[in-house]
PDB file of N, H, CA, C and O in Angstrom:
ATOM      1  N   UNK A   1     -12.198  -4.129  -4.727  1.00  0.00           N
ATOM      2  CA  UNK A   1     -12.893  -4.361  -5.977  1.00  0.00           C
ATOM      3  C   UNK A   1     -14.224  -5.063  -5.725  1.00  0.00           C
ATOM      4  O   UNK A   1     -15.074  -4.787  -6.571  1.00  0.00           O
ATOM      5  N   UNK A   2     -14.664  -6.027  -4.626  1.00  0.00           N
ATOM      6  H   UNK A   2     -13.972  -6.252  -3.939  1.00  0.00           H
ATOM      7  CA  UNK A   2     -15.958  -6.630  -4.557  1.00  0.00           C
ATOM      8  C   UNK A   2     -16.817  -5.695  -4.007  1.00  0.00           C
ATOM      9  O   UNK A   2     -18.019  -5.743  -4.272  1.00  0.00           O
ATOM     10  N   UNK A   3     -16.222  -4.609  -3.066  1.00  0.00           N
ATOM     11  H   UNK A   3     -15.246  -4.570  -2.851  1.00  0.00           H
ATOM     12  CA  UNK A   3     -16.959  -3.544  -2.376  1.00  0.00           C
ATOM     13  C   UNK A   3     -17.742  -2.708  -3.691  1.00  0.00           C
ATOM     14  O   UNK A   3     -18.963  -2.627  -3.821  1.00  0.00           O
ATOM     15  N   UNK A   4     -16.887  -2.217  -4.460  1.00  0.00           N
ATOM     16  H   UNK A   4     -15.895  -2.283  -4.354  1.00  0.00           H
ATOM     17  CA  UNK A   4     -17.099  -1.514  -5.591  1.00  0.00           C
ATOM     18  C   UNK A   4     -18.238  -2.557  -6.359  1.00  0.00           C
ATOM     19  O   UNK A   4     -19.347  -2.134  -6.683  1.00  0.00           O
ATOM     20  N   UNK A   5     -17.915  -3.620  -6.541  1.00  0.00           N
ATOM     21  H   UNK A   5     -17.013  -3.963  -6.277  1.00  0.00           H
ATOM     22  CA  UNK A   5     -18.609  -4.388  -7.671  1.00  0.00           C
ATOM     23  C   UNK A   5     -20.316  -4.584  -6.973  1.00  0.00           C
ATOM     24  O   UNK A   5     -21.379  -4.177  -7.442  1.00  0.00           O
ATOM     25  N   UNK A   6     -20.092  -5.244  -5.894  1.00  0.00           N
ATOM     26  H   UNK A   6     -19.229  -5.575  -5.513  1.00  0.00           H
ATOM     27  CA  UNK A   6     -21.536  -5.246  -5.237  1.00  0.00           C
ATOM     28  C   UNK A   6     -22.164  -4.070  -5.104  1.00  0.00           C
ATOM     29  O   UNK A   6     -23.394  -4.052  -5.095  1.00  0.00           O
ATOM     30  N   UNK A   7     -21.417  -2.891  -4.977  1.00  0.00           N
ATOM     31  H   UNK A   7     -20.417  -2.905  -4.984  1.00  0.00           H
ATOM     32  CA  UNK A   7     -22.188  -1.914  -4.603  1.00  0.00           C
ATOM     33  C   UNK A   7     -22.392  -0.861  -5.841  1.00  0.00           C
ATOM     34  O   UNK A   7     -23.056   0.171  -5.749  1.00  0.00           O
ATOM     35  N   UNK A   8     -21.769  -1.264  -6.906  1.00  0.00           N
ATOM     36  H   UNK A   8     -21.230  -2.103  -6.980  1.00  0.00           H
ATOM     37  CA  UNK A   8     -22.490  -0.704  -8.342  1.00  0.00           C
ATOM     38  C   UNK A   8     -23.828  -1.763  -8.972  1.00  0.00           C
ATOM     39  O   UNK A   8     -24.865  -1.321  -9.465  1.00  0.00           O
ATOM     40  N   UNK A   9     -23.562  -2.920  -8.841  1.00  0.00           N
ATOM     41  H   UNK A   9     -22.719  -3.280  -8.440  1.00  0.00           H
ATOM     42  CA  UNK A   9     -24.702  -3.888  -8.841  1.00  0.00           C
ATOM     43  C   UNK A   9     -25.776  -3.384  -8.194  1.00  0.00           C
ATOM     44  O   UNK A   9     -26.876  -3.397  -8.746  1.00  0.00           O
ATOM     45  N   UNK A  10     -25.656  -3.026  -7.313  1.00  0.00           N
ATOM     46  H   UNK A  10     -24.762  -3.015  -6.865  1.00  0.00           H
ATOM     47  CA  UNK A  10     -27.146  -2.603  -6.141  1.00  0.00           C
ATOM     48  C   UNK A  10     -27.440  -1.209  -6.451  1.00  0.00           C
ATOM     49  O   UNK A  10     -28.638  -0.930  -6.504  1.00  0.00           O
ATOM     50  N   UNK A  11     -26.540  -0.207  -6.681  1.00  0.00           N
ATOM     51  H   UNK A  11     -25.567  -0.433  -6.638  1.00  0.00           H
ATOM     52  CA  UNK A  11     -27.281   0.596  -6.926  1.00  0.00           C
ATOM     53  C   UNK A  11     -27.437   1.101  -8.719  1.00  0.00           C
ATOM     54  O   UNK A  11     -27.504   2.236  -9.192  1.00  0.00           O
ATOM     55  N   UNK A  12     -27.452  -0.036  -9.298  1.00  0.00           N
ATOM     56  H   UNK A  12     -27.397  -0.957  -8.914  1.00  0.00           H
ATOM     57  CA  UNK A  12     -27.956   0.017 -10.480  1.00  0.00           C
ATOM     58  C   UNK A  12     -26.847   0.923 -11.114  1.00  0.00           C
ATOM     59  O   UNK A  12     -27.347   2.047 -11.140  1.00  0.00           O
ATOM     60  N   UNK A  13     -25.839   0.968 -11.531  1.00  0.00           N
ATOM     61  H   UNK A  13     -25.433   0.055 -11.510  1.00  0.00           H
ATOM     62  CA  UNK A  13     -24.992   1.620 -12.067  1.00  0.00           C
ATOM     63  C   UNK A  13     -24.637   0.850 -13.476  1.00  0.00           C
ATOM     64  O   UNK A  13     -24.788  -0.365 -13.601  1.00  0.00           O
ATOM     65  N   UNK A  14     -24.259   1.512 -14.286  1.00  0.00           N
ATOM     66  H   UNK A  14     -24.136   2.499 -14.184  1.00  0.00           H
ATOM     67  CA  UNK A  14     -23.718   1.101 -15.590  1.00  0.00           C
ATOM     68  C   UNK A  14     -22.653   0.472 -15.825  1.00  0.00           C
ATOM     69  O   UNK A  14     -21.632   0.937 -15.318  1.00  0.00           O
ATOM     70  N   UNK A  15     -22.539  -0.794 -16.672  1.00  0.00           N
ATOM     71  H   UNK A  15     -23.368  -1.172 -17.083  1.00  0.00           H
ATOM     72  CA  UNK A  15     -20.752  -1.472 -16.825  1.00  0.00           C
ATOM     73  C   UNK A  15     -20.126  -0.191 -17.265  1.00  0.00           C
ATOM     74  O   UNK A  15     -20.688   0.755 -17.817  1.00  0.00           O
ATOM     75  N   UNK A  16     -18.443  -0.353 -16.818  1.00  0.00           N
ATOM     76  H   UNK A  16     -17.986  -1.121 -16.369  1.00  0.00           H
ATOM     77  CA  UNK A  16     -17.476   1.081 -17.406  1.00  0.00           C
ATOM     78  C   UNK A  16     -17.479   0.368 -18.624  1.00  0.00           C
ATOM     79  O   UNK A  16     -17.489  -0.863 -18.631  1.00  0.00           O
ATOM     80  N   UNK A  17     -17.469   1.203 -19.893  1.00  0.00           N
ATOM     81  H   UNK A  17     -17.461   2.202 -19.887  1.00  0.00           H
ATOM     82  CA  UNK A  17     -16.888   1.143 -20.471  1.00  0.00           C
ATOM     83  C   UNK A  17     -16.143   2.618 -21.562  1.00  0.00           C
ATOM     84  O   UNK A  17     -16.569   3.772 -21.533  1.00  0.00           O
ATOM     85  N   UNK A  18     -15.029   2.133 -22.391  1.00  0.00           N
ATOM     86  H   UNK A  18     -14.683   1.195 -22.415  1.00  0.00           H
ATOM     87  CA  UNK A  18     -14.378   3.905 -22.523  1.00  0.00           C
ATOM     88  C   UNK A  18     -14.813   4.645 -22.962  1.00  0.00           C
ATOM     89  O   UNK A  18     -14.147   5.664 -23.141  1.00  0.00           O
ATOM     90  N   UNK A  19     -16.044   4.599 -23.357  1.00  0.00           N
ATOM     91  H   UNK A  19     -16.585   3.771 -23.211  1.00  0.00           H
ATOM     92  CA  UNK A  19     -16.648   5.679 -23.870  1.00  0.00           C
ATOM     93  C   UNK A  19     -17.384   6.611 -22.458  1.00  0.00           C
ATOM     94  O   UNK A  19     -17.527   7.825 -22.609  1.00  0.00           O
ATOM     95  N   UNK A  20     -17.820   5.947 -21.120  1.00  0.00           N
ATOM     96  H   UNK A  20     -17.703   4.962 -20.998  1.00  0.00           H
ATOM     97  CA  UNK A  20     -18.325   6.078 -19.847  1.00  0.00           C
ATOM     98  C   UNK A  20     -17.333   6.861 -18.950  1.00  0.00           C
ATOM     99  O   UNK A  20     -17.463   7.895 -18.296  1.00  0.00           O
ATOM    100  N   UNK A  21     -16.537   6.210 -19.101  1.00  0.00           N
ATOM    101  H   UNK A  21     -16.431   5.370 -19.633  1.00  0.00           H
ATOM    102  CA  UNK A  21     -15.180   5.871 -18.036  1.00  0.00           C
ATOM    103  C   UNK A  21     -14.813   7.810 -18.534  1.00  0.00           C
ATOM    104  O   UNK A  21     -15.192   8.625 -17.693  1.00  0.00           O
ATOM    105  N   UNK A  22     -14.225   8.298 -19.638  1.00  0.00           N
ATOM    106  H   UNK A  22     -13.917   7.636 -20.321  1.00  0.00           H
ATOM    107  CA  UNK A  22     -13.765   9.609 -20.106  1.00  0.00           C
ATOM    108  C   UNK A  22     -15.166  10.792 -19.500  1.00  0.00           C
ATOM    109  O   UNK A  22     -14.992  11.938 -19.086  1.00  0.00           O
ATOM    110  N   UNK A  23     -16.336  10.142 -19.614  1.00  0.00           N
ATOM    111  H   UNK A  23     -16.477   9.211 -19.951  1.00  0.00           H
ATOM    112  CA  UNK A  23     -17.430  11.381 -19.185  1.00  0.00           C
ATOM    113  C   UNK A  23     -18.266  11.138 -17.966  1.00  0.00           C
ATOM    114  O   UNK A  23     -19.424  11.489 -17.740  1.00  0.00           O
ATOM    115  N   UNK A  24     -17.277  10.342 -17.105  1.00  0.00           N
ATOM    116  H   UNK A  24     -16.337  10.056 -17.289  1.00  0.00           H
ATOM    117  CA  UNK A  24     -18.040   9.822 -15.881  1.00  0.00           C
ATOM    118  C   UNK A  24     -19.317   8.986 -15.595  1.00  0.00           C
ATOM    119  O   UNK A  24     -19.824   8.766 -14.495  1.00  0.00           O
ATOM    120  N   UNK A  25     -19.756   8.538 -16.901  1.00  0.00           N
ATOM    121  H   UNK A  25     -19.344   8.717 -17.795  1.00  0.00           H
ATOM    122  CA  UNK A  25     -21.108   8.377 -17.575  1.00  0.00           C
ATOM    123  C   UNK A  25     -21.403   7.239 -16.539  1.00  0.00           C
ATOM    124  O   UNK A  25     -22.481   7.186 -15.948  1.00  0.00           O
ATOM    125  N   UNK A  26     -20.296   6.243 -16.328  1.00  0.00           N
ATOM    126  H   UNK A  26     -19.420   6.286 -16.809  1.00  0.00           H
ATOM    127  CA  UNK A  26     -20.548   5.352 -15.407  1.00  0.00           C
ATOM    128  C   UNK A  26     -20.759   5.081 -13.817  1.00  0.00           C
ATOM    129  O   UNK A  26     -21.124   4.034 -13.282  1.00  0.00           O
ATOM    130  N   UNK A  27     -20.345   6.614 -13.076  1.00  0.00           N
ATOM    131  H   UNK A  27     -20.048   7.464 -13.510  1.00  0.00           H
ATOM    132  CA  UNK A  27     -20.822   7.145 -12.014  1.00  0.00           C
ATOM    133  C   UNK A  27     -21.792   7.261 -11.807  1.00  0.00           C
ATOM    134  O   UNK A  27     -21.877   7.477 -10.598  1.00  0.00           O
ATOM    135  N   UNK A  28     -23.358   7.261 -12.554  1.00  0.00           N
ATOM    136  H   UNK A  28     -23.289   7.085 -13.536  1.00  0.00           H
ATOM    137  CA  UNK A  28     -24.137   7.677 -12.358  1.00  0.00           C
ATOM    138  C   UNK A  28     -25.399   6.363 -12.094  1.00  0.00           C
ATOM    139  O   UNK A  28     -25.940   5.519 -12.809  1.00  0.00           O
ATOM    140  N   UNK A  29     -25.476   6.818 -10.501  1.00  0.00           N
ATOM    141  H   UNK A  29     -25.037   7.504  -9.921  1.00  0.00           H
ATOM    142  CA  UNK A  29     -26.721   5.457  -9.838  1.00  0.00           C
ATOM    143  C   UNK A  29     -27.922   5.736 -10.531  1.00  0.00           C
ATOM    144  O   UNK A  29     -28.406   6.737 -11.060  1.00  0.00           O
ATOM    145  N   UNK A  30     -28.273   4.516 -10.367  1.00  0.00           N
ATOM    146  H   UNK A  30     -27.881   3.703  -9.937  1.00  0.00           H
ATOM    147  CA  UNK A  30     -29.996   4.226 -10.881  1.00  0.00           C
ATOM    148  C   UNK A  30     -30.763   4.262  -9.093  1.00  0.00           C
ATOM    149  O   UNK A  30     -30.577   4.568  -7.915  1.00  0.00           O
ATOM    150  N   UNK A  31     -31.671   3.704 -10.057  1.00  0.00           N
ATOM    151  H   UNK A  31     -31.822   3.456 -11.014  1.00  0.00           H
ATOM    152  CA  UNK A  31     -32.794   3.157  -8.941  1.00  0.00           C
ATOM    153  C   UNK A  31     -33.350   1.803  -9.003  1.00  0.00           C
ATOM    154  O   UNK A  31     -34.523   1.599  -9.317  1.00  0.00           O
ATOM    155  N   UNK A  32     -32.262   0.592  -8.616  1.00  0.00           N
ATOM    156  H   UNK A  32     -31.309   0.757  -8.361  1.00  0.00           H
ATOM    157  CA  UNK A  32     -32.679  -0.226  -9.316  1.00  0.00           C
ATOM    158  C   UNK A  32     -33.542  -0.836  -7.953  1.00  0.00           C
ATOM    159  O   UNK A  32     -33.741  -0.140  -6.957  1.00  0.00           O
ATOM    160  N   UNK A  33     -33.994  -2.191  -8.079  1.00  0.00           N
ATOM    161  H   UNK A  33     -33.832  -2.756  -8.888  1.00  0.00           H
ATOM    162  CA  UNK A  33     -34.829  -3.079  -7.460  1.00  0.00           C
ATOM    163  C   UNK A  33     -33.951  -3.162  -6.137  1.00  0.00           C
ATOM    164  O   UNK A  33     -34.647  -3.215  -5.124  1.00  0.00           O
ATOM    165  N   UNK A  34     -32.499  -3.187  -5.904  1.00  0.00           N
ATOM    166  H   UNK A  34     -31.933  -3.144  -6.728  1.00  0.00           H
ATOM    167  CA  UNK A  34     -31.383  -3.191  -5.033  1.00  0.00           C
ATOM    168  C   UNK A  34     -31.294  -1.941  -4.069  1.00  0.00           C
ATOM    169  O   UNK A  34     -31.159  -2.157  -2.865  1.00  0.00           O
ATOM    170  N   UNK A  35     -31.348  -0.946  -4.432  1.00  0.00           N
ATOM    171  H   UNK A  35     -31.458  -0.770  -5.410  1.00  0.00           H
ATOM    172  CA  UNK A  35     -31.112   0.441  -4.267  1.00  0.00           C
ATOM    173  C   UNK A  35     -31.448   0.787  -3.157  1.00  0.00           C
ATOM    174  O   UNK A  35     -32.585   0.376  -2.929  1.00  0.00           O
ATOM    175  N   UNK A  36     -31.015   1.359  -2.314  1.00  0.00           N
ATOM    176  H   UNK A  36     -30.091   1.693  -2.500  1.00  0.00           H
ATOM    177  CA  UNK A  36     -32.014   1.926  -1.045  1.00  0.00           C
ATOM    178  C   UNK A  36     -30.895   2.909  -0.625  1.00  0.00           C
ATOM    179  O   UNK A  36     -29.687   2.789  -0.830  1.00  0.00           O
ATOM    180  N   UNK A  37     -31.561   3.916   0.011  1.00  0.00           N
ATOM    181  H   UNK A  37     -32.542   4.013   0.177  1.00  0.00           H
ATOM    182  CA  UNK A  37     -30.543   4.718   0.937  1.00  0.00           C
ATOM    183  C   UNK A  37     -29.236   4.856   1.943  1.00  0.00           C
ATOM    184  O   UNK A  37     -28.395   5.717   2.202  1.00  0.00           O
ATOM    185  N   UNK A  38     -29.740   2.710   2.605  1.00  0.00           N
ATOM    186  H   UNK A  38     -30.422   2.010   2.394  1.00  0.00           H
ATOM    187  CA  UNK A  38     -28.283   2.285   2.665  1.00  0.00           C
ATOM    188  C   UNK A  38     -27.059   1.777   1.473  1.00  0.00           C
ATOM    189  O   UNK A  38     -25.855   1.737   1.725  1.00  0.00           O
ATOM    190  N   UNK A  39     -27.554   1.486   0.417  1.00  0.00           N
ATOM    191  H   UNK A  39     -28.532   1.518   0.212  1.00  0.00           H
ATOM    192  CA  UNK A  39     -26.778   0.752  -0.524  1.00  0.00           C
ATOM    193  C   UNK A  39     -26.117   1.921  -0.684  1.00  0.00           C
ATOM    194  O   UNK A  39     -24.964   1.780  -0.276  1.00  0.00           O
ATOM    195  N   UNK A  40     -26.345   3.126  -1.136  1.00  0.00           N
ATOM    196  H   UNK A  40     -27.281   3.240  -1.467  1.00  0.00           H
ATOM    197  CA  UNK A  40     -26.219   4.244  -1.563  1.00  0.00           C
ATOM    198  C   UNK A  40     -25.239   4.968  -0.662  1.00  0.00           C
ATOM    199  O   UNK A  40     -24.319   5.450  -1.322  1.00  0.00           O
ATOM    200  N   UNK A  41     -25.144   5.204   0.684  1.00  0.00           N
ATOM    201  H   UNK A  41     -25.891   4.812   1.221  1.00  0.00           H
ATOM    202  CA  UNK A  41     -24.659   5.714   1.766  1.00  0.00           C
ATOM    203  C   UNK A  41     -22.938   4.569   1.610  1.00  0.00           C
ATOM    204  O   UNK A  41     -21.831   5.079   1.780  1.00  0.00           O
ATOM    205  N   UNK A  42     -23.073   3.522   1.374  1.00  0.00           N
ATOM    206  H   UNK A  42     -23.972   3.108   1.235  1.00  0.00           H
ATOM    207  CA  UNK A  42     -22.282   2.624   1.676  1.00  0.00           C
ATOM    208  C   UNK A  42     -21.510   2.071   0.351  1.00  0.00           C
ATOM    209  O   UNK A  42     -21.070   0.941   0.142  1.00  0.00           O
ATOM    210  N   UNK A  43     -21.491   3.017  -0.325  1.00  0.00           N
ATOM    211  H   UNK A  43     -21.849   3.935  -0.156  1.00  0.00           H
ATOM    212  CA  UNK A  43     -20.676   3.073  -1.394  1.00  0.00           C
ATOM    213  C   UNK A  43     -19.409   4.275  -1.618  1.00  0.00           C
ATOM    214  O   UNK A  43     -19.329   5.348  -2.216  1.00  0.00           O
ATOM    215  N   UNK A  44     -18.719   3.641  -0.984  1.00  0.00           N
ATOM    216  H   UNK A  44     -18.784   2.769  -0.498  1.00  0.00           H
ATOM    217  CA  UNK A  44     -17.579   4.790  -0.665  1.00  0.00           C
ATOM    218  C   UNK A  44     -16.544   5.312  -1.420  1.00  0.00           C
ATOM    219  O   UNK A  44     -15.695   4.459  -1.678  1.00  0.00           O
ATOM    220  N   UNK A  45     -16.335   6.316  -1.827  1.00  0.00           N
ATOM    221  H   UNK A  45     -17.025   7.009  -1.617  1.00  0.00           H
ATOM    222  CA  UNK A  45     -15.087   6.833  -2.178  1.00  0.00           C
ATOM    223  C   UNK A  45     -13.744   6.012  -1.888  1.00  0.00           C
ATOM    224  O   UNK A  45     -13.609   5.252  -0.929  1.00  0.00           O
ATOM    225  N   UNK A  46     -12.799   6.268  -2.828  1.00  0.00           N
ATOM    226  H   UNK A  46     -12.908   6.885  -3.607  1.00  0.00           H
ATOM    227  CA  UNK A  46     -11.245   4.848  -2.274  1.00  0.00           C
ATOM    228  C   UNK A  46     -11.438   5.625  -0.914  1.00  0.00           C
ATOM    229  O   UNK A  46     -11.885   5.160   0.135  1.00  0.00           O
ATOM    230  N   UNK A  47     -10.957   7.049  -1.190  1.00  0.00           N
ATOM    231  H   UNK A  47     -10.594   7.426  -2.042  1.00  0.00           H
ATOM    232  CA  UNK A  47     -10.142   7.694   0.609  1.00  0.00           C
ATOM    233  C   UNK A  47     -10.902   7.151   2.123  1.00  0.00           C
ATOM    234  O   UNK A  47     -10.593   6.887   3.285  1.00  0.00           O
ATOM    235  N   UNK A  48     -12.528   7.208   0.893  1.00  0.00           N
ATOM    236  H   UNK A  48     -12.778   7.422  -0.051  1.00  0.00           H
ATOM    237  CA  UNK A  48     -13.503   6.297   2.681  1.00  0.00           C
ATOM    238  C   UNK A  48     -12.573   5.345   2.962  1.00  0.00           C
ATOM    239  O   UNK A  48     -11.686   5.337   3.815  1.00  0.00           O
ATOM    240  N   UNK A  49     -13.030   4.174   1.757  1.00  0.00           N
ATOM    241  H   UNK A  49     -13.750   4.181   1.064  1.00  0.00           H
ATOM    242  CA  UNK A  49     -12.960   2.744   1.826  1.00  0.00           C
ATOM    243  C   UNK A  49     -11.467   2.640   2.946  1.00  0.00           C
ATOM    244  O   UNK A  49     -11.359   2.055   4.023  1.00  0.00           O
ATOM    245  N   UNK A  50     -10.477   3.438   2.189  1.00  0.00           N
ATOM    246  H   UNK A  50     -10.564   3.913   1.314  1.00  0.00           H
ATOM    247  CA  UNK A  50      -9.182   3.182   2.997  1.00  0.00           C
ATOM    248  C   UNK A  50      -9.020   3.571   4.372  1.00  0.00           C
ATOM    249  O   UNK A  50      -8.137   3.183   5.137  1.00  0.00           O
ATOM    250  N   UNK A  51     -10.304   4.675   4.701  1.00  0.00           N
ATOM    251  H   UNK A  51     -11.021   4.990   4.079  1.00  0.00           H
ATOM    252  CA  UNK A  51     -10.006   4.827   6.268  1.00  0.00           C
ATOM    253  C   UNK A  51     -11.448   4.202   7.072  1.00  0.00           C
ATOM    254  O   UNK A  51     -11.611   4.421   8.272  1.00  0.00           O
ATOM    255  N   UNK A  52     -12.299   3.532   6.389  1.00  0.00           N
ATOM    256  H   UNK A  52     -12.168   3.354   5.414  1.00  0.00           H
ATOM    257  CA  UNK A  52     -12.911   2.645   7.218  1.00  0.00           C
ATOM    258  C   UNK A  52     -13.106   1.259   6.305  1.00  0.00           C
ATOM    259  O   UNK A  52     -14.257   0.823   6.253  1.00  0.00           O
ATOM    260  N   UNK A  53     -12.256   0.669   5.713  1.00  0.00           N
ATOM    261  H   UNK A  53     -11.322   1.023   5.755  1.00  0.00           H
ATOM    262  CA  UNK A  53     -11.956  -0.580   5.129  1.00  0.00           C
ATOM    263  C   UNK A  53     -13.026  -1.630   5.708  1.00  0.00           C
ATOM    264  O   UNK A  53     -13.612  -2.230   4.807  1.00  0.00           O
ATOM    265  N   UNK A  54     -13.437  -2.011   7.098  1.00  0.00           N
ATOM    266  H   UNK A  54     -12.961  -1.523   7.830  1.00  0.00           H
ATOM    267  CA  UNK A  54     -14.002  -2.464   7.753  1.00  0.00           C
ATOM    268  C   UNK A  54     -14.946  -2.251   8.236  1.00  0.00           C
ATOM    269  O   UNK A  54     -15.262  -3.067   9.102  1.00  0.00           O
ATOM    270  N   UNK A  55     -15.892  -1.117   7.990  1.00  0.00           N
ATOM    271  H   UNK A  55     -15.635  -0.455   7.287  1.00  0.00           H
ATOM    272  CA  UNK A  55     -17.190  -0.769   7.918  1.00  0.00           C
ATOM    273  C   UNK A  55     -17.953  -1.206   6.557  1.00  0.00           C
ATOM    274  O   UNK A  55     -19.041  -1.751   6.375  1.00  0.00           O
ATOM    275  N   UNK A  56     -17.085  -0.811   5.798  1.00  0.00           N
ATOM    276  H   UNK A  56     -16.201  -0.368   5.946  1.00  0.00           H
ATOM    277  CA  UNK A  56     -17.270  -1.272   3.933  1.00  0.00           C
ATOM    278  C   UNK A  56     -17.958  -2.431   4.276  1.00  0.00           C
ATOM    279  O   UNK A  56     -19.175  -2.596   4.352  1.00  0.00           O
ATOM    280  N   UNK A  57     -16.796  -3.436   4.530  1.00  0.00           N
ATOM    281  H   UNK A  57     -15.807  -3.302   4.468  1.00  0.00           H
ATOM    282  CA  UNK A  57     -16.663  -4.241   3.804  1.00  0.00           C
ATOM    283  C   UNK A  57     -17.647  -5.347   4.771  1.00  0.00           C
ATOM    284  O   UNK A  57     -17.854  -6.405   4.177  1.00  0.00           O
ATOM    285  N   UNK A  58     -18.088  -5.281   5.748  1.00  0.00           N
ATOM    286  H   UNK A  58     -17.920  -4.422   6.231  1.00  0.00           H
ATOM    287  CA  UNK A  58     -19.027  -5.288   6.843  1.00  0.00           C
ATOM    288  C   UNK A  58     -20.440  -5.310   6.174  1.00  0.00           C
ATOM    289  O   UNK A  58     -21.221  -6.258   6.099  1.00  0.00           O
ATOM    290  N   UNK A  59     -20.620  -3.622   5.555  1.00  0.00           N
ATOM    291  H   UNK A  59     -19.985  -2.852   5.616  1.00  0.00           H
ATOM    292  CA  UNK A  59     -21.840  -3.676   5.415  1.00  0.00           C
ATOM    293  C   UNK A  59     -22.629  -4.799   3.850  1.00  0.00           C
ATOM    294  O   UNK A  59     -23.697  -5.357   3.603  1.00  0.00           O
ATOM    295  N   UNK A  60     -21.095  -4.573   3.087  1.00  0.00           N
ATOM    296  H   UNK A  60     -20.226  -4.120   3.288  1.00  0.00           H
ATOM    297  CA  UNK A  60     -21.452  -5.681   1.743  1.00  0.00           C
ATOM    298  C   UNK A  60     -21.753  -6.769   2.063  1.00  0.00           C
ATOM    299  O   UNK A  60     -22.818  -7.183   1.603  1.00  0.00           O
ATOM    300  N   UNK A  61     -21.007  -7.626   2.918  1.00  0.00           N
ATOM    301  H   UNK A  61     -20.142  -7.290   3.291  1.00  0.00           H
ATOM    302  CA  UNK A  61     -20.949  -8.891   3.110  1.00  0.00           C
ATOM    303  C   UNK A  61     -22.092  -9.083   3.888  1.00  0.00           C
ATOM    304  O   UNK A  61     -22.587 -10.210   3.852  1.00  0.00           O
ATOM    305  N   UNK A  62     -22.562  -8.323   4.507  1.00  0.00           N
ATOM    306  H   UNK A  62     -22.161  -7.408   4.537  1.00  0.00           H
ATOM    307  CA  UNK A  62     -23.942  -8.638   5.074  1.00  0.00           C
ATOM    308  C   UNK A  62     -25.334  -8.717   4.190  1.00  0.00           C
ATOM    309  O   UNK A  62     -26.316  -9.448   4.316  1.00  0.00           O
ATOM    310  N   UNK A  63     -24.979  -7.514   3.101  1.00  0.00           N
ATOM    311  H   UNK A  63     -24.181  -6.920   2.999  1.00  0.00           H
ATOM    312  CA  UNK A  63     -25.854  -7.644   1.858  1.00  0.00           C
ATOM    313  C   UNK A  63     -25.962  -8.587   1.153  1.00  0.00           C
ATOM    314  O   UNK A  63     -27.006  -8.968   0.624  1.00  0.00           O
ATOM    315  N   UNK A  64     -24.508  -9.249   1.029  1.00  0.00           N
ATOM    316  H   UNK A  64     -23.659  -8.938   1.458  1.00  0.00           H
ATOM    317  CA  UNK A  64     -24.718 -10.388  -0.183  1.00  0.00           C
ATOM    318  C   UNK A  64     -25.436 -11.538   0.671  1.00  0.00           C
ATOM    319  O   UNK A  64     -26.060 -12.439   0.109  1.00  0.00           O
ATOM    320  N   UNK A  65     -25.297 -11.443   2.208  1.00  0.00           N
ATOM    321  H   UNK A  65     -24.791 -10.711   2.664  1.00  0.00           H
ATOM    322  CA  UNK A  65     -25.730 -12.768   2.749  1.00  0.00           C
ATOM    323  C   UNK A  65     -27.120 -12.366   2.708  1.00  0.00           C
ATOM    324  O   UNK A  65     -27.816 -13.338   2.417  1.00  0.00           O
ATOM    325  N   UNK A  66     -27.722 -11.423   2.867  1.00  0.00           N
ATOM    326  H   UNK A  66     -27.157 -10.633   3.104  1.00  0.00           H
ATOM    327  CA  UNK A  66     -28.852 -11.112   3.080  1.00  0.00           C
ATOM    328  C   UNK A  66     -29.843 -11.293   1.543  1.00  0.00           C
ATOM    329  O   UNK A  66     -30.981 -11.763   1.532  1.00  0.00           O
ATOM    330  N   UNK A  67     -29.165 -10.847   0.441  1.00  0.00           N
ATOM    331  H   UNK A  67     -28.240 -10.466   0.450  1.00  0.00           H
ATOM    332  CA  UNK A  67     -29.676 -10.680  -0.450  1.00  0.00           C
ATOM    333  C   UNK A  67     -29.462 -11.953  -1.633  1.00  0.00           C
ATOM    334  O   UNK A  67     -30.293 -12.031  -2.538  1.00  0.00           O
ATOM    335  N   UNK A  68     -28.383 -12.874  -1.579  1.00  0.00           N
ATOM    336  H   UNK A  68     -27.708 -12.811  -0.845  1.00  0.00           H
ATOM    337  CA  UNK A  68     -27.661 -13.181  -2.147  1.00  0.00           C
ATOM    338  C   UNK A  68     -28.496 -14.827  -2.856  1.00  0.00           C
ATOM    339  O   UNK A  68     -27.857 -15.534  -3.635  1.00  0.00           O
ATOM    340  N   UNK A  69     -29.810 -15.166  -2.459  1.00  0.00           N
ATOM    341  H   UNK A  69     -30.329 -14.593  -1.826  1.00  0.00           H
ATOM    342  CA  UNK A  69     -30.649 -16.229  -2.214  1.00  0.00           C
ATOM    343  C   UNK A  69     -30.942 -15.730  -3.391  1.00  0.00           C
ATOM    344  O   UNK A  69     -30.828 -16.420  -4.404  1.00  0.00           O
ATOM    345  N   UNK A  70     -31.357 -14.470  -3.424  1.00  0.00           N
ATOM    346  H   UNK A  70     -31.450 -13.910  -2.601  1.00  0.00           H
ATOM    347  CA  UNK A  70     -32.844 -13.571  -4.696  1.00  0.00           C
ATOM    348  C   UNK A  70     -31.675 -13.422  -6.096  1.00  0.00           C
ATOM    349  O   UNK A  70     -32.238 -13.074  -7.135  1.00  0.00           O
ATOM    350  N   UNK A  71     -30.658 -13.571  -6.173  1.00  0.00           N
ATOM    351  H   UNK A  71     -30.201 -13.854  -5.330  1.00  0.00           H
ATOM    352  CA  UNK A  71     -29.733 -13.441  -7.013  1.00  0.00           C
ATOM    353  C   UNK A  71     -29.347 -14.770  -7.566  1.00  0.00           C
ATOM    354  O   UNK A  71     -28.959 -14.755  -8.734  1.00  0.00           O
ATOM    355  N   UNK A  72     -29.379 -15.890  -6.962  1.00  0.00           N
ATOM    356  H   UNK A  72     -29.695 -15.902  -6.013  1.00  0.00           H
ATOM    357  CA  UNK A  72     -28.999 -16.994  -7.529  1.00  0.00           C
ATOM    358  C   UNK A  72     -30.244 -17.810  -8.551  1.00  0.00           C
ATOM    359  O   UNK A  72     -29.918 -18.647  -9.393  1.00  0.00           O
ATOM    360  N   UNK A  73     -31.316 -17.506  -8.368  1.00  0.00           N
ATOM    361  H   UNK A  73     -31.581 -16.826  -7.684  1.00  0.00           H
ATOM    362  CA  UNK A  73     -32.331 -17.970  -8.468  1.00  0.00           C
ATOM    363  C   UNK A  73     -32.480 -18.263 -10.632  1.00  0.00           C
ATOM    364  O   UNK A  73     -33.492 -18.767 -11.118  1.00  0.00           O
TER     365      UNK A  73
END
């Protein structure tokens, strides 16, 4: 769930909610200030997440340390 959460945060994605959630509405990335080709690449499907759990979760935690200064502010 933090993999998912950081990595809809970054790439600018929409809160679910049920009106989203029924038309996928909330699948759909932006381009936000976060966004880049890695954020994007590193947002995995469950079946990824579950067969490289530790690449995931690797590359987030490096984001939030990296990024995580410009967010508190």
């Amino acid at each position: 769930m933090g993999v998912t959460g950081l990595a809809s945060f970054a790439n600018d994605m929409p809160m679910q909610t049920p009106q989203n959630v029924v038309n996928m509405g909330w699948a759909k990335t932006g381009k936000g200030s976060y966004t880049t080709e890695e954020t994007l690449r590193n947002f995995p499907a469950k079946d990824d997440f579950i067969k490289e759990e530790s690449k995931y979760v690797g590359f987030w935690k490096n984001w939030w340390a990296t990024n995580q200064a410009t967010l508190t502010q």
